[in-house]
C-alpha positions as CSV (number, residue, x, y, z in Angstrom):
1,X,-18.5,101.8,103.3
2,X,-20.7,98.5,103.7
3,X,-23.1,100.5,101.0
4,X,-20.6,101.3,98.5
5,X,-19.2,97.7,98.4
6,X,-22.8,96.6,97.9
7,X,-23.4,99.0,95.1
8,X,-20.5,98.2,93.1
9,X,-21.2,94.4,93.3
10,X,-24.6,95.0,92.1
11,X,-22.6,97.2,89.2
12,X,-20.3,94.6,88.6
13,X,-23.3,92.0,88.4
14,X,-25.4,94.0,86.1
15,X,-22.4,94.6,83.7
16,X,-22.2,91.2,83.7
17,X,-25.5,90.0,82.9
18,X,-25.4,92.6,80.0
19,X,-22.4,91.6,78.4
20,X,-23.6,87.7,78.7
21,X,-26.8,88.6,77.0
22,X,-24.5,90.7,74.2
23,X,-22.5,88.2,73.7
24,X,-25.7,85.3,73.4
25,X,-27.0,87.6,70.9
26,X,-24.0,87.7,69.1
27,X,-23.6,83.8,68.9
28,X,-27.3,83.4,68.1
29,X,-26.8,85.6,65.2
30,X,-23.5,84.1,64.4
31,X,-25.3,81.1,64.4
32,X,-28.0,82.4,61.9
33,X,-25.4,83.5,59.6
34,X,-23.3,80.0,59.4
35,X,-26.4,78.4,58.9
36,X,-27.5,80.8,56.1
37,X,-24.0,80.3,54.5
38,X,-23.5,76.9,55.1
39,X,-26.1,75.8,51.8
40,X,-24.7,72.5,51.3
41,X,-22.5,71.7,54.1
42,X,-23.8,68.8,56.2
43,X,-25.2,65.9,56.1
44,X,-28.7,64.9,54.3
45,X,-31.3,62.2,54.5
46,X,-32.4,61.8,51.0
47,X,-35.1,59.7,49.4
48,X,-33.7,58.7,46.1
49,X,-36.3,57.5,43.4
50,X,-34.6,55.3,40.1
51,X,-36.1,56.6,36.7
52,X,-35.8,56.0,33.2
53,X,-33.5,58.2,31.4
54,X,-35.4,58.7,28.3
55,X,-39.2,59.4,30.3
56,X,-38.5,60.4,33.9
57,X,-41.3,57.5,34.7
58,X,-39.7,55.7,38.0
59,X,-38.4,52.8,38.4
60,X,-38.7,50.7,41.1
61,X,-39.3,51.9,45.2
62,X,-37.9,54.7,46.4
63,X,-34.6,54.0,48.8
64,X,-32.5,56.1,51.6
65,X,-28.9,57.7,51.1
66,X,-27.1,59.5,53.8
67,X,-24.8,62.4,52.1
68,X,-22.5,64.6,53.9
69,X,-21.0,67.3,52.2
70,X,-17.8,68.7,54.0
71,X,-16.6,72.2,53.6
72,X,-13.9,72.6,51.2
73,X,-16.2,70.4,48.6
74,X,-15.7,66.8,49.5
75,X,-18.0,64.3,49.8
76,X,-19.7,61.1,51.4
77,X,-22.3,58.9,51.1
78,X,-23.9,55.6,51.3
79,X,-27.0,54.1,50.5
80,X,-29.9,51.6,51.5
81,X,-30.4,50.6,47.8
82,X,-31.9,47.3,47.8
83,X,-30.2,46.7,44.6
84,X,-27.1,45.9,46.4
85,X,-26.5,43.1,49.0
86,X,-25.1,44.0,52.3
87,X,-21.2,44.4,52.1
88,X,-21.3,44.2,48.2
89,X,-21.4,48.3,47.8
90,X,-18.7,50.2,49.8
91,X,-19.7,54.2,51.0
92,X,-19.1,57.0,47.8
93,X,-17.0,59.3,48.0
94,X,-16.7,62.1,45.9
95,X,-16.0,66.2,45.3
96,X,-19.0,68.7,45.0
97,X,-18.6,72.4,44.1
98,X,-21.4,75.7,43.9
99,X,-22.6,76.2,39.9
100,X,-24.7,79.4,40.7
101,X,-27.2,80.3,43.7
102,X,-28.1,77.6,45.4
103,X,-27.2,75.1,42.7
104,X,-24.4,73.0,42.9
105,X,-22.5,69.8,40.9
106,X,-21.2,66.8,43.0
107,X,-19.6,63.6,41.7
108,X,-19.0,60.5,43.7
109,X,-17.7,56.8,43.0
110,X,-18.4,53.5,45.4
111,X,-17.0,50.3,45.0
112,X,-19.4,47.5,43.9
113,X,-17.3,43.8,44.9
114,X,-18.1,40.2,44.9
115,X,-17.1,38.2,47.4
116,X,-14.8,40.4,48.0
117,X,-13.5,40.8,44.7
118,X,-14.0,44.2,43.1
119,X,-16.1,43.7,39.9
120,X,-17.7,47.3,39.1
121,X,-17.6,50.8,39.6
122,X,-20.9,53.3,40.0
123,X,-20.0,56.7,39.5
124,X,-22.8,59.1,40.5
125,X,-23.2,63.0,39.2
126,X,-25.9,64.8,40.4
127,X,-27.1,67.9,39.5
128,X,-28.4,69.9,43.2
129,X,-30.7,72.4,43.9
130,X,-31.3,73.5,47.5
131,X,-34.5,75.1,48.1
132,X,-34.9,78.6,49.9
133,X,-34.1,78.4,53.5
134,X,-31.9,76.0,52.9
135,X,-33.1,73.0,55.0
136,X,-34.1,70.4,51.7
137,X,-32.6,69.7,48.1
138,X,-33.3,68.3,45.1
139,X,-31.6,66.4,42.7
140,X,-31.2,64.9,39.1
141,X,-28.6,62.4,38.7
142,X,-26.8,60.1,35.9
143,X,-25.4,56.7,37.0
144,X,-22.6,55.0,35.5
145,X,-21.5,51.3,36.4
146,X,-17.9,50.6,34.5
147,X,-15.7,47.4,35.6
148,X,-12.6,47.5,37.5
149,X,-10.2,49.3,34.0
150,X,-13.0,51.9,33.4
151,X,-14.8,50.1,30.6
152,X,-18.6,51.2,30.4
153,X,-21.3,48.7,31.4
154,X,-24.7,50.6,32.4
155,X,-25.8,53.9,32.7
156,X,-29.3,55.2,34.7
157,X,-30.8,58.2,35.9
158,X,-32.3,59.1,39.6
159,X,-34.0,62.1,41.1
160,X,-33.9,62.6,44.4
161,X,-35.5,64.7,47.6
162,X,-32.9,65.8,50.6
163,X,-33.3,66.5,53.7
164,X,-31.1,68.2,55.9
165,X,-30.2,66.5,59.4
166,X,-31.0,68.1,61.9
C-alpha cells in the first residue's frame, strides 16, 4: 500500500510538471502572437529630425518624443523639443488608425501657452511605417501651428525614427 501511494504521487507530480510546461508553452506563444499583432500599440522612443518641406534637407538637431499608442487608436505624446520652454508645450494627444500593412495615419494636437495663457495650437499628422518585426518605425510628418480660433500661422515638416520600448 505504502508503494502504491508513492506511485500515484509521483503520477500526480509528473502530470503536473507536464501540464505547467503546456501551459508555459502556451503563454510563450500567446505572448509571440500579441506581440506580432500588437504593430503599433505601445509606447516609442523616437528621434525626431525638423526638415524643410520643399527639400527634405534638416533643420536644426535632432530631439526626443515619447509616443504611446493605445489600442482602440488613441494617442499620446510629448516631446523634448528645444523649441519650446519647459511648461510652455502641454503633452499631444491624438487618434491613430492602420492604412494598409504596417502603415498607419495618426494625428495629434498639444497646447502651446504663454504664461499660462493659451496662444497657439501644433497639430501633428504623421504618416507611419513600422518596419518588419515590428520593434522600430518611421515617420514623415506635417506640422501646423494655428492660434487659439483655428486661424493658420506656420506649417513644417519632420521625419522621424521610433523605437519601441522595451
Amino acid at each position: 500500500m505504502n508503494c502504491s501511494l508513492w506511485k500515484r504521487f509521483y503520477a500526480g507530480v509528473l502530470a503536473s510538471v507536464v501540464i505547467l510546461s503546456l501551459g508555459s508553452i502556451a503563454a510563450a506563444q500567446s505572448g509571440t502572437q500579441v506581440f506580432e499583432s500588437r504593430e503599433l500599440e505601445g509606447t516609442w522612443t523616437v528621434q525626431v529630425q525638423l526638415v524643410d518641406c520643399t527639400s527634405g534637407t534638416a533643420i536644426g538637431n535632432p530631439f526626443s518624443s515619447l509616443l504611446t499608442f493605445a489600442r482602440g487608436g488613441t494617442q499620446t505624446e510629448t516631446t523634448a523639443n528645444p523649441m519650446f520652454f519647459p511648461a510652455e508645450r502641454g503633452p499631444g494627444h491624438g487618434v491613430w488608425r492602420k492604412v494598409g500593412k504596417r502603415n498607419y495615419s495618426a494625428t495629434s494636437m498639444a497646447f502651446i501657452t504663454l504664461n499660462g495663457v493659451l496662444v497657439k495650437n501644433q497639430k501633428i499628422i504623421q504618416a507611419i511605417q513600422v518596419a518588419d518585426g515590428g520593434d522600430s518605425f518611421t515617420s514623415a510628418a506635417s506640422v501646423e501651428f494655428s492660434d487659439p480660433a483655428g486661424k493658420l500661422l506656420a506649417t513644417g515638416c519632420a521625419t522621424a525614427v521610433g523605437q519601441y520600448l522595451k
